[in-house]
Structure formats: C-alpha cells, structure tokens
KESE-773809 format. One line per 3 residues: number of its first residue (from 1); their letters; for each residue x, y, z of C-alpha. Coordinates in Angstrom, 2 decimals, m for minus. Layout:
<recs>
NUM) A) X Y Z ~ ...
</recs>
This chain:
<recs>
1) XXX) 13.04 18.69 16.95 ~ 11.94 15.54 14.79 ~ 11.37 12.04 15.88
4) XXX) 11.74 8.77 14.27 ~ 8.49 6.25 14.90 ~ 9.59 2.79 14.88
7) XXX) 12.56 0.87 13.77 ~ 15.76 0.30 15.03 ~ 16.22 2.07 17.69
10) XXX) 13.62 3.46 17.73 ~ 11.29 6.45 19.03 ~ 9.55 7.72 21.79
13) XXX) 6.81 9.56 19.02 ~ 4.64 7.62 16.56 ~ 1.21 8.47 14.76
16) XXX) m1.67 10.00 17.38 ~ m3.65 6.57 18.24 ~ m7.32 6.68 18.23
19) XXX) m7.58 10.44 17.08 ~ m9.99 9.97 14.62 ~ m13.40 7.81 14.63
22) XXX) m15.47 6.45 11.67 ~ m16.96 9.52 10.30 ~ m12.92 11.04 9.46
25) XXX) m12.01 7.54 8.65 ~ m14.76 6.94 6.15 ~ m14.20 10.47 4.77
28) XXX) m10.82 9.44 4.15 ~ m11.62 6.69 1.58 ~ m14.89 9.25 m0.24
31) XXX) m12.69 12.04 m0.77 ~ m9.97 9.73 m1.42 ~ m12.16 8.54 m4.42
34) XXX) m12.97 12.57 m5.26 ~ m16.67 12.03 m5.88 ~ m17.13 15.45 m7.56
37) XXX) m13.55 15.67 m9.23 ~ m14.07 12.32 m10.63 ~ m17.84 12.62 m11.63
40) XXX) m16.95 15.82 m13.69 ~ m13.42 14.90 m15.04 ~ m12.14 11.34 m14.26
43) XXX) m15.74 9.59 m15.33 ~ m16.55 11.52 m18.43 ~ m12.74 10.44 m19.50
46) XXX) m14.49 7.85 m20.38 ~ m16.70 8.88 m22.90 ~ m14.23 8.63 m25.68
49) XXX) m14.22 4.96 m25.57 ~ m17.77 3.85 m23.96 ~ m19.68 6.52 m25.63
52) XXX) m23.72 6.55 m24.26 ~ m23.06 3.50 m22.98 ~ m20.82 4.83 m20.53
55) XXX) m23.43 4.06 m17.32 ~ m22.43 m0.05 m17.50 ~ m18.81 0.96 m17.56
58) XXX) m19.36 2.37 m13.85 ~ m21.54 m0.40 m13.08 ~ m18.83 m3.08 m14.31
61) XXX) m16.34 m1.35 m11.94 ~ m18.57 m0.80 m9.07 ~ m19.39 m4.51 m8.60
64) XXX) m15.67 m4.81 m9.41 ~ m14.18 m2.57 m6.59 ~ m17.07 m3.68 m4.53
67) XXX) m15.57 m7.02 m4.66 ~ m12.22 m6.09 m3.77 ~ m13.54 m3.38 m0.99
70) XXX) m14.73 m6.78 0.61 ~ m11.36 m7.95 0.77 ~ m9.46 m5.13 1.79
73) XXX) m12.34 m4.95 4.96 ~ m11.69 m8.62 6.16 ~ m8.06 m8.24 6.24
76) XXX) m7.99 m4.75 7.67 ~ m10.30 m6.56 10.66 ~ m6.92 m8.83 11.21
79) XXX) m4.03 m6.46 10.84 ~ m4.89 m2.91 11.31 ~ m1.81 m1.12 10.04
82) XXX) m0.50 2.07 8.30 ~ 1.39 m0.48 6.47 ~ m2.09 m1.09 4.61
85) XXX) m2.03 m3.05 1.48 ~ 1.39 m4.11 2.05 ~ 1.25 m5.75 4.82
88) XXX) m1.84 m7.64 4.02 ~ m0.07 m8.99 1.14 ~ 2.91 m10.08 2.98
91) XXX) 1.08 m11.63 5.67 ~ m1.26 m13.40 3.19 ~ 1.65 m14.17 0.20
94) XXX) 4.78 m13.24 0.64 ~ 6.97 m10.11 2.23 ~ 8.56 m9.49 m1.26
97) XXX) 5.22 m9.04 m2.83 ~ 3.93 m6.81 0.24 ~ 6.86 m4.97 m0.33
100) XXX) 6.21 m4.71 m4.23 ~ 2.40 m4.00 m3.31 ~ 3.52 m0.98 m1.01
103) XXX) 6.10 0.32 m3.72 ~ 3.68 0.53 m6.25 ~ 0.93 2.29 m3.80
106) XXX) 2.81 4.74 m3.14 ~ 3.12 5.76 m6.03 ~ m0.54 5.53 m6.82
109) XXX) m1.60 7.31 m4.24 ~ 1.26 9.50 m4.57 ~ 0.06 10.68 m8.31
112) XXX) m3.33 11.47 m7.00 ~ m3.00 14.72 m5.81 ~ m0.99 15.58 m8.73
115) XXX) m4.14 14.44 m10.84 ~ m6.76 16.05 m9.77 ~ m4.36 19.59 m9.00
118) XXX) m3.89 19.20 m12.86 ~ m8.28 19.33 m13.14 ~ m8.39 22.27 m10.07
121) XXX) m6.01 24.26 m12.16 ~ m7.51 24.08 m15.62 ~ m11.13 24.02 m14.09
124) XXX) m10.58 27.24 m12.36 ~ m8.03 28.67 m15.31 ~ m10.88 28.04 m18.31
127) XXX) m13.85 29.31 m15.56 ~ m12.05 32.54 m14.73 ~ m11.10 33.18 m18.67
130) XXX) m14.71 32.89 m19.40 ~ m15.37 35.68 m17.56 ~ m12.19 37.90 m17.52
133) XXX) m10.73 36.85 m20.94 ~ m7.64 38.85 m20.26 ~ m6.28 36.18 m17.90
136) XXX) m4.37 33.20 m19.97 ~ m5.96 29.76 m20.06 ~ m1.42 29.47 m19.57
139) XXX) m1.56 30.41 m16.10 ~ m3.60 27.13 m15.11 ~ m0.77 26.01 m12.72
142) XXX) m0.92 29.13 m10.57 ~ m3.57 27.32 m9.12 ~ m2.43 23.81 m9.26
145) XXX) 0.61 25.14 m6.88 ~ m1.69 26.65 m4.29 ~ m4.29 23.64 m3.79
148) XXX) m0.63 22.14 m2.90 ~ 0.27 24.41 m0.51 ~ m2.88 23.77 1.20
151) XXX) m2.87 20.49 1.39 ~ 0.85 20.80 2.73 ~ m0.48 22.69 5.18
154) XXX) m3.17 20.89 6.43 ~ m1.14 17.74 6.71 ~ 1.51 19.00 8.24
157) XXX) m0.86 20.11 11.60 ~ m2.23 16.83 11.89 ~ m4.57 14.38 10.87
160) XXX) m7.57 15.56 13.02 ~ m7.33 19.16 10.50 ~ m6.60 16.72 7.57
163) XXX) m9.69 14.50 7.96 ~ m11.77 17.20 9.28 ~ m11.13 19.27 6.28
166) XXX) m11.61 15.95 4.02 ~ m14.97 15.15 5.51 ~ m16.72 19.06 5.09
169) XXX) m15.52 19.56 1.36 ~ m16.61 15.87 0.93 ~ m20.35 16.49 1.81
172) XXX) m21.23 19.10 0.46 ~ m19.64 17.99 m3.07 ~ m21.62 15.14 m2.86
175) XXX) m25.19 17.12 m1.92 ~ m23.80 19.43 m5.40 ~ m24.24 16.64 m7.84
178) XXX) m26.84 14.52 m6.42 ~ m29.24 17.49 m6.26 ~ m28.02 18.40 m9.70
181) XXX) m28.18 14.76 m11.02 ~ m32.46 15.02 m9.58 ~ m32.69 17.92 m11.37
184) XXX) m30.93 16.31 m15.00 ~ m33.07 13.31 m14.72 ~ m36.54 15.11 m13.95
187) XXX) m35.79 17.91 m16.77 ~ m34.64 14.73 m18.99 ~ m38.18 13.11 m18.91
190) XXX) m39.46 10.93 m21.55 ~ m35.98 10.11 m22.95 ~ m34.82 8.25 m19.41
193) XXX) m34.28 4.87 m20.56 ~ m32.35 1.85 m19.58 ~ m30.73 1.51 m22.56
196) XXX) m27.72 2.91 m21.55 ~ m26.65 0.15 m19.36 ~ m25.99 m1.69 m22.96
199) XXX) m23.12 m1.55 m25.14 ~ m26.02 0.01 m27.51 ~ m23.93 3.75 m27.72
202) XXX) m20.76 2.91 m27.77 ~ m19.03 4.49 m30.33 ~ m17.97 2.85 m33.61
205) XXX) m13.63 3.11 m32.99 ~ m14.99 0.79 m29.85 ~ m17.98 m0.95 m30.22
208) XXX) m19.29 m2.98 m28.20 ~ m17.51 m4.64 m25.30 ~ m14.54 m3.24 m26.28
211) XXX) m15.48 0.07 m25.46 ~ m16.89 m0.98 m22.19 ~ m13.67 m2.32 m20.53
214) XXX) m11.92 0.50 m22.53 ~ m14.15 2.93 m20.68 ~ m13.99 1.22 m17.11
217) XXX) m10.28 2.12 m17.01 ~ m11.28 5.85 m15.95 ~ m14.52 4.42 m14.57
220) XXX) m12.10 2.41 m11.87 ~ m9.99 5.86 m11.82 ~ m13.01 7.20 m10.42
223) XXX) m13.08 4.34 m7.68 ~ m9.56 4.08 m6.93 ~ m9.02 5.24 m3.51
226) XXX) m11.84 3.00 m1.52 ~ m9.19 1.31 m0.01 ~ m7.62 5.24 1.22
229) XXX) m8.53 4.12 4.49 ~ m6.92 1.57 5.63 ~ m3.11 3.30 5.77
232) XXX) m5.24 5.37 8.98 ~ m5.38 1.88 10.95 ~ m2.85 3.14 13.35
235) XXX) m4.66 6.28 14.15 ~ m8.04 5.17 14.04 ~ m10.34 4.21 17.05
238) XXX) m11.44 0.67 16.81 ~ m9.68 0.17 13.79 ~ m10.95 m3.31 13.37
241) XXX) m14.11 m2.38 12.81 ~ m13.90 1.43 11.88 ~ m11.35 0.94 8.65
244) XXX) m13.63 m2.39 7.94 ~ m16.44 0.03 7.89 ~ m15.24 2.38 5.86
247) XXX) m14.00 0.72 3.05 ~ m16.90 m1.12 2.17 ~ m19.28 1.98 3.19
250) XXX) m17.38 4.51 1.05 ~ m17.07 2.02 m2.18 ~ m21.15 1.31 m1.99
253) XXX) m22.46 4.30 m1.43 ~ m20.31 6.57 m3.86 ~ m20.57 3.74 m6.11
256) XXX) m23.90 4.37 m6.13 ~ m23.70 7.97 m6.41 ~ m21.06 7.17 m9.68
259) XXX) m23.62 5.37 m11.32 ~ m26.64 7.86 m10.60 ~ m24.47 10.96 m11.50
262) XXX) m23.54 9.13 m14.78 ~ m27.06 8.33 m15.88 ~ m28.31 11.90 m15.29
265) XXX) m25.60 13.64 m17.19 ~ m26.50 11.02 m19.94 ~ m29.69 10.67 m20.18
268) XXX) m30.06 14.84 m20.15 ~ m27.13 14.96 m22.59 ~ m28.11 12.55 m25.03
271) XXX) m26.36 9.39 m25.00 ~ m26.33 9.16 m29.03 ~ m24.34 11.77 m28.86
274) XXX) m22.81 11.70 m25.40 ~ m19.38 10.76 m26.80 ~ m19.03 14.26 m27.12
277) XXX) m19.66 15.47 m23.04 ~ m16.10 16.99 m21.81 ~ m14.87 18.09 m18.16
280) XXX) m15.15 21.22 m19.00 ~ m16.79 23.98 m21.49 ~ m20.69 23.97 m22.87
283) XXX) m20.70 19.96 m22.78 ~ m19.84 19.38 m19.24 ~ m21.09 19.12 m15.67
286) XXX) m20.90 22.80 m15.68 ~ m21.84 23.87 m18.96 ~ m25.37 21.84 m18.86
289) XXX) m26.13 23.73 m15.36 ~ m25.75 26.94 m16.45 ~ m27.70 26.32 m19.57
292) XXX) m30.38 24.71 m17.16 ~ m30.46 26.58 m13.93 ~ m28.07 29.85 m14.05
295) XXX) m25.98 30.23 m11.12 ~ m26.09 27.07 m9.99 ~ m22.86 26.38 m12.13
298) XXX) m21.21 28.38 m8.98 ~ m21.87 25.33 m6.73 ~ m20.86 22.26 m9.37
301) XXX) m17.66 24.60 m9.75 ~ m17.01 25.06 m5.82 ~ m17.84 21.48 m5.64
304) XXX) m14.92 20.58 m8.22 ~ m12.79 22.62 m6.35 ~ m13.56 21.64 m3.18
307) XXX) m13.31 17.58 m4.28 ~ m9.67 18.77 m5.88 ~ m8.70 20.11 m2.80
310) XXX) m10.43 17.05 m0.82 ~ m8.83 14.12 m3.26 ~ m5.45 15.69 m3.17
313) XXX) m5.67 15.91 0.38 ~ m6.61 12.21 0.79 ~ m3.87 11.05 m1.70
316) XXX) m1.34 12.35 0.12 ~ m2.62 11.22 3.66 ~ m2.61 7.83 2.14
319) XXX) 0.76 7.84 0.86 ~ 2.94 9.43 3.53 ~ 1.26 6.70 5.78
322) XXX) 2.22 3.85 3.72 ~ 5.77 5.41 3.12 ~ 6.21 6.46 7.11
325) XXX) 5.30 2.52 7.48 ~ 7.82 1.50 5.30 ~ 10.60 4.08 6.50
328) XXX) 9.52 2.53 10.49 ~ 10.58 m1.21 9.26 ~ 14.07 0.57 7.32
331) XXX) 12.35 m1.07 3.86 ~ 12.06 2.93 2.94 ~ 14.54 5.77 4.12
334) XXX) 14.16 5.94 7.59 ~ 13.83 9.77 7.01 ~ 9.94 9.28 6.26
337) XXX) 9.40 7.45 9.50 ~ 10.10 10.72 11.12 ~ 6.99 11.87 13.12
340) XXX) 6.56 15.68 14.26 ~ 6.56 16.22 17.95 ~ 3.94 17.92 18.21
343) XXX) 1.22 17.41 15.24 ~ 2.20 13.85 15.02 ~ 2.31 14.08 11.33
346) XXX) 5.25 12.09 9.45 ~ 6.65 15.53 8.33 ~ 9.20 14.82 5.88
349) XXX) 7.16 12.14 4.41 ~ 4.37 15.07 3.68 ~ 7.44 16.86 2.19
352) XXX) 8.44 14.37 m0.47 ~ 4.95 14.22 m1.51 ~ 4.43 17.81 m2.19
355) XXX) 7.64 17.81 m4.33 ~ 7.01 14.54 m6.28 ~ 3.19 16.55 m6.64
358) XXX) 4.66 19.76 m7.76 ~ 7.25 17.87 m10.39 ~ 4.26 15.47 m11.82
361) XXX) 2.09 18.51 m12.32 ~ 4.01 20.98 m13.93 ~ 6.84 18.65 m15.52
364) XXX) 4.05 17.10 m17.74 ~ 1.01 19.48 m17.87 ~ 3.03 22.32 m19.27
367) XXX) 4.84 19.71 m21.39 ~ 1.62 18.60 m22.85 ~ m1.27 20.04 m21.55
370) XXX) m3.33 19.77 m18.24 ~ m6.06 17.47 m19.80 ~ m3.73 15.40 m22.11
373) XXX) m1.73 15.13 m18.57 ~ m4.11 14.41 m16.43 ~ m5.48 11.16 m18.36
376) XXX) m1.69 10.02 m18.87 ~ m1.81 10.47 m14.86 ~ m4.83 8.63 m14.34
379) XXX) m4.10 5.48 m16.42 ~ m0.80 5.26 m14.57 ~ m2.96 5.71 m11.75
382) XXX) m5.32 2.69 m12.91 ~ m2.32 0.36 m14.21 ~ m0.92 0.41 m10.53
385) XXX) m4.00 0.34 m8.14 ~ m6.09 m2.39 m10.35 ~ m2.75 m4.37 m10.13
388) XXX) m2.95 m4.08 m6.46 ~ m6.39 m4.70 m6.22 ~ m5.48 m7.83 m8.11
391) XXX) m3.17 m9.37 m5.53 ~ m4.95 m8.35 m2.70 ~ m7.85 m10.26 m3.69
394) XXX) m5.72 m13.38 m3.62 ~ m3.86 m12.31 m0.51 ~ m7.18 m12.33 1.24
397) XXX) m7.55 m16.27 m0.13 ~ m3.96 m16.74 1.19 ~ m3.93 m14.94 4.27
400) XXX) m7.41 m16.64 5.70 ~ m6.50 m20.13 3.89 ~ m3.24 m20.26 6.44
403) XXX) m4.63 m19.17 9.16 ~ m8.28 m21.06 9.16 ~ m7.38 m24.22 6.59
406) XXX) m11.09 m25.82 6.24 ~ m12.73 m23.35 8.32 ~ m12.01 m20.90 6.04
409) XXX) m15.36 m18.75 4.97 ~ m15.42 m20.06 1.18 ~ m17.77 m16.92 0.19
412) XXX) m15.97 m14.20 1.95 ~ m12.65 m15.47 1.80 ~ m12.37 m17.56 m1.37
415) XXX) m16.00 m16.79 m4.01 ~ m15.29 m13.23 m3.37 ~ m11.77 m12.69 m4.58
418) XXX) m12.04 m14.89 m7.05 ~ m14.73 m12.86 m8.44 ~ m12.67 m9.54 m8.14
421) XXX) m9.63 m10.75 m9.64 ~ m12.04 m11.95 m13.25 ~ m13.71 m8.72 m13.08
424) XXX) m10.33 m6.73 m12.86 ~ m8.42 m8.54 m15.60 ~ m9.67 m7.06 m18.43
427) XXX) m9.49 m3.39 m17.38 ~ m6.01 m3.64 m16.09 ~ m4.73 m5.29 m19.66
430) XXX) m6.62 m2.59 m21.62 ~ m4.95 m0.09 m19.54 ~ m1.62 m1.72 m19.32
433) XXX) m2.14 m1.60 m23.38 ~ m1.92 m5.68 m23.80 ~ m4.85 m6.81 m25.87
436) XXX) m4.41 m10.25 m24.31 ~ m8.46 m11.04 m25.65 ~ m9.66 m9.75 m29.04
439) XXX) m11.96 m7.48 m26.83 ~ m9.58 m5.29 m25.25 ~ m8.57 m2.09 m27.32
442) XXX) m4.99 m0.63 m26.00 ~ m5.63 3.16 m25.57 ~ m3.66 5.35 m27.72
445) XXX) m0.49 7.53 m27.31 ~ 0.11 9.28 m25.57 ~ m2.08 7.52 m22.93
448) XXX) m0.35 4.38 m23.91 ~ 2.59 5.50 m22.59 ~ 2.05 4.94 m19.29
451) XXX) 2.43 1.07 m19.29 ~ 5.37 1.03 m20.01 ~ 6.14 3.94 m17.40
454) XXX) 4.65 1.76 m14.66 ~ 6.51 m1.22 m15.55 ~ 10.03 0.53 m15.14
457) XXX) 8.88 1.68 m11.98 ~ 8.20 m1.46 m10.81 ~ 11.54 m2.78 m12.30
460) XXX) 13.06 m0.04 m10.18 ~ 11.30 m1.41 m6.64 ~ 12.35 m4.99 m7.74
463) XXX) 16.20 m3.59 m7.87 ~ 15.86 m2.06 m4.81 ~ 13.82 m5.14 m2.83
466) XXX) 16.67 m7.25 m4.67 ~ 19.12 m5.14 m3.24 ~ 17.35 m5.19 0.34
469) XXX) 17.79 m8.60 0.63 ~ 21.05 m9.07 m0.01 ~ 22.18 m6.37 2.32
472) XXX) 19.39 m6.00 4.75 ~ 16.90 m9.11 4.36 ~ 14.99 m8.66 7.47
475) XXX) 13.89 m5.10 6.27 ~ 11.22 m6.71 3.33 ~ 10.34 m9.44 6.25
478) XXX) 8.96 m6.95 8.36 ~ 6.65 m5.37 6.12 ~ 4.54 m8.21 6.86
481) XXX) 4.79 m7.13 10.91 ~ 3.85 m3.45 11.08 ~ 0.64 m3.96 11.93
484) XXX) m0.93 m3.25 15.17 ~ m0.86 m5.59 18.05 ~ m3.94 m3.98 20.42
487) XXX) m3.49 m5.66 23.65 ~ 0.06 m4.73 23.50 ~ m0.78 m1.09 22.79
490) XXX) m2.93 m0.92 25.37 ~ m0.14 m2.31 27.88 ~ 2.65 0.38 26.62
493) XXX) 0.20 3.17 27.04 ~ m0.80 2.00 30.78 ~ 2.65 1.25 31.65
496) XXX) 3.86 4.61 29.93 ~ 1.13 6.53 31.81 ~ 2.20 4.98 35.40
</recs>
C-alpha cells in the first residue's frame, strides 16, 4: 500500500529525513554533472564550434556555474527543500515564476538520464562491434533500456542504495580520467602550451568568440547538474550546511577536473586539429588510450559506463524530488507525491521518469541517430537549466534584498549574481538560437530545433499555472512554502515518538 506525503489531507509517510550525510549528498550533484560521460561525450560536443580552443570554453562556464553554485548554496542555507529551485524562486520573486522554474527543471533533469542512456548505448554498441563485428551498431538501445532498468531499480529501494551507488561509480570515474589526463599531458611534452585558453584554434565556420560561447553551450551541458543536490534537502542531515556544501564543492572541484581533462585530451591530440576529436572511435577518449597504453581503454570505457549509469541515476533522483514536491503542494498530480511505505521512495514519480526516459531515448535516437539525438537532448538540456540558472541568480538578489534590506551582503548576495546572470546570457541565446549580439552563432538543424521545443514546453506550464490559478490559486502559492521548517520537524518527530 502507497502513501501520499504532504498536501491536503495529507500523509502519515514522507521522504526518510536525515538518511544521507555530505559524502551521498555531494555525490549527488558530481554524478549528477557525469564527470566521465560528459568529459568523453558532452565536452568534446563542443569541438565542432570551439575547435583547439575548446579549454576557455570550460573555463568561461566554470567561473559561470561557479557563480551561480554560489547562489544556489546561500539560498539552500535558508530553505532546505525538495522543492529546490522552485521554491527559492518563489520565495525570492514570485510563486508563478517558482512554479515556472520547477516546470522547466523537471524537465531538465528529467532529459538527463535519457541523454547520457543515448551515449551508454552507442558507447557500448560501437565498443562491442569493434570486437565482434557480427553484432549491429542497430542494437545500441538494447543497452540504453537496461541502464534504465537499473536505475529504476535502484530508486525504487531508496535513496541510501541510490546515493550509495552514485557515490562508488562516481569515484572511480573520476580516478579513470585524471590518471589518464597525467598520463596525456606527460606523453604530450614539449607541445603543452597555454595557447589553448585563446580563441587562437577555433575553427574558421566560428572564429573567434563566436565559437567560444558556441562551444560553452555543451561546455555548461557538462556542468549542468551542480545544483542536483539541493532537491535532497529533505532527506539530508544538516541540510543547511550539507546541500550548501555540496553544491559549491561538486561545481569547483569537477570544474576543475573539466578543465584539466580538456587540456590533456588537447594538448595530446593536437589542438590545430582538435576540431576533429569525437566521443567515440580512433579520435576519442578511448581511441587515444588504446593507441597509448593498451588495455587501459577497458577502464575509460567502464568509466563511461559507470558515469552513464551514475548521471542517469542522479537525473532522475533530482527530478522525482522536485515533481514529488510539487505533487505534495497539488501544483503537480498528487499521484507523484505518493511515497512507498517502506523504501520511502516517491514510487510513481520514479515511474513517470523511466517512461518519459524510455520515450526520449528511443522515440528520437532511432529516429535520427543516438549521437545526432543526444546533442538535440543536451541543448534542450542547456536552453532550460542556463534559463534557470538565470533567475535564480536574481532570486538570490530578491530573496536576501527582502529579507535583510541594507544589511544585505552586497558581494554574496548582489556582485555575485549579477556576475552569473552576464556570464550566462550569451550561452543561453546561442543555444536558444537568437543571435541577439553579432557574436553569437545559432547552432544548426537539427540542433536548432530544440529552442523552439523548449519554448512550447514552457508555453504548456504557463497554460497549466494559468489554469491553476483560476481554479486552484493557492496551489502555485505554496510552492514558495515546501521547504523545511527544522524546529518544527524536530517537534513532530518527538511528539510522534512519545
């Protein structure tokens, strides 16, 4: 028998409080981010358009995400919530935009694990073919549907197995390509130069800037997900300081580890002619190792696997938190507020992720193919989150403005998000395909598609908020209230324990 958490009349069973502590929790944003999915597929995306000069692309969004990673941490220190980004942006703007903010995550998050199970499945399809060329490079999505049914699974028992799962595949993904990225850099020697943090090698379609921002679009792919912790504010001890933590821990240091990774592969590669480095084949991650150390293309390939498995994982911890939220308040169904007895896991919200996966994933990679679909996926991806990175930057001005007026911390609260939204812009309008500045180049079709895509889906969530309000108003109002009120927890579980 099921539960709903939350809500009108509502339950006796919610998410398990305090089950997981800052290692799961900062695991949660890092494999939420895919270090070794992105820094073999989602990064090198970005060749096409940044070229040798693709290093300053992941620098740009670094300091970028870094920015907003400091937002997302002060606010998360005020209203610890699965409600996440939502309700930070109602509390600090306006309900209708938290509710807008919320929409529009989960969908973001909700097209992650369909993004990298479209990578797991041609990864794995083109590295068994190579060495059992009867099996068909066609048969990609076998694979696709099993890391699914994993990841089902390990939701579905709980958030302890989730994040445990999430933090061993995210180490040792992350030991894979550091210890690989020594290796490129020592082997590359005398041609290690700086140079590459320059526009110097980007290619000629878009030189210059152009191709930087161009290139940051799947640069910021790579990021999106630093924020994958806070949704877990309701199950995480101390969440004040723990989801705080996290954020800002996860977007340094893999940040860091982006813009390493990056450099090796380049520098090793050749950035004159790096334009030309793929996911996958001789003139990838995995190709250079096995020309350069043998077997060791085993572990970069269990490590893309593994950060698949991880990412996907993540994204849909992220997103049937943030719609369980929702459903709790009535804004959503109040179908996905309902919480298994026993694993404590909002079970049908797991459910409608894992279909909406399965549909993305197969509806357009066997439509197109799995790499055409899985950069369509990832600028949709990128369109959304950098839009929500956008207005949470100014929520954090609005929420801290109200509540401190002239005590307000001008660098933390003000300088900072100011910062993050004029780094953002021009990523999010080269994605979104409006060349608002003659610098921007729109990406082409079919990636271009996805815009436009985005927009009606965000057409659809104003219907629906529209439609909220006339018939339900205080529904959107309490998106900005599903947060966590400690002291009160602490009294329910005392008086629920006498």
């Amino acid at each position: 028998m099921s539960e709903l958490a939350g809500g009108s009349g509502a339950p006796a069973v919610g998410l398990r409080r305090g089950a997981i502590g800052l290692r799961e929790v900062l695991f949660q944003s890092i494999t939420d981010m895919a270090p070794g999915a992105a820094i073999a597929a989602s990064i090198p995306a970005g060749v096409y358009f940044a070229g040798g000069s693709l290093p300053l692309s992941v620098l740009l969004a670094l300091v970028a995400c870094l920015l907003c990673a400091s937002c997302v941490g002060e606010l998360a220190r005020e209203l610890p919530s699965a409600g996440g980004l939502g309700t930070y942006t109602a509390r600090g703007l306006h309900p209708s935009l938290g509710f807008l903010v919320n929409w529009a995550y989960v969908a973001a998050a909700g097209l992650i694990p369909a993004l990298v199970l479209l990578q797991l499945g041609s990864t794995t399809a083109a590295t068994v073919h190579e060495y059992a060329t009867w099996f068909s490079l066609n048969l990609w999505w076998i694979f696709s549907v099993i890391g699914a049914l994993i990841v089902l699974a390990a939701g579905y028992y709980g958030i302890r197995t989730s994040a445990r799962m999430g933090t061993i595949l995210g180490t040792f993904e992350i030991v894979v390509f550091v210890v690989l990225a020594i290796l490129f850099v020592i082997k590359a020697g005398d041609a290690n130069t700086l140079s590459v943090f320059t526009a110097k090698y980007t290619p000629s379609g878009f030189h210059g800037i152009s191709g930087i921002f161009a290139g940051s679009v799947f640069t910021i792919l790579a990021f999106g997900g630093f924020e994958g912790a806070a949704p877990l504010g309701e199950e995480a001890k101390d969440p004040r300081k723990t989801v705080r933590r996290a954020v800002l821990g996860a977007t340094l240091g893999v940040g860091l580890i982006y813009v390493f990774t990056t450099y090796a592969a380049d520098v090793v590669f050749g950035p004159a002619r790096f334009a030309l480095f793929t996911s996958s084949g001789p003139s990838s991650w995995e190709g250079i190792a096995t020309a350069s150390y043998g077997i060791f293309w085993l572990l970069v390939f269990l490590a893309i696997v593994n950060s698949t498995i991880a990412n996907s994982n993540a994204g849909t911890t992220a997103s049937s938190r943030t719609a369980y939220a929702m459903g709790r308040v009535g804004a959503f169904p109040h179908f996905l507020a309902t919480v298994h007895p026993r694993h404590r896991t909002p079970q049908w919200a797991l459910l409608a992720a894992f279909v909406v996966t399965i549909g993305v994933t197969l509806g357009l990679g066997l439509h197109f193919n799995p790499f055409t679909a899985f950069n369509m996926v990832g600028t949709g991806i990128v369109v959304l989150l950098v839009a929500i990175y956008l207005v949470v930057d100014a929520a954090c001005i609005g929420y801290f403005w109200k509540k401190n007026g002239r005590q307000i911390n001008w660098f933390l609260h003000v300088i900072v998000p100011v910062l993050g939204i004029i780094v953002f812009l021009p990523a999010w309008f080269s994605g979104a395909g409006i060349p608002i500045f003659s610098f921007i180049t729109p990406l082409p079709a079919p990636l271009s598609y996805m815009g436009p895509v985005m927009a009606v889906w965000m057409l659809l969530g104003v219907g629906y908020m529209v439609y909220l309000y006339q018939r339900y108003p205080g529904r959107v109002k309490e998106v900005g209230t599903i947060h966590l009120d400690l002291d009160a927890q602490i009294d329910e579980e005392q008086e629920a324990v006498a």
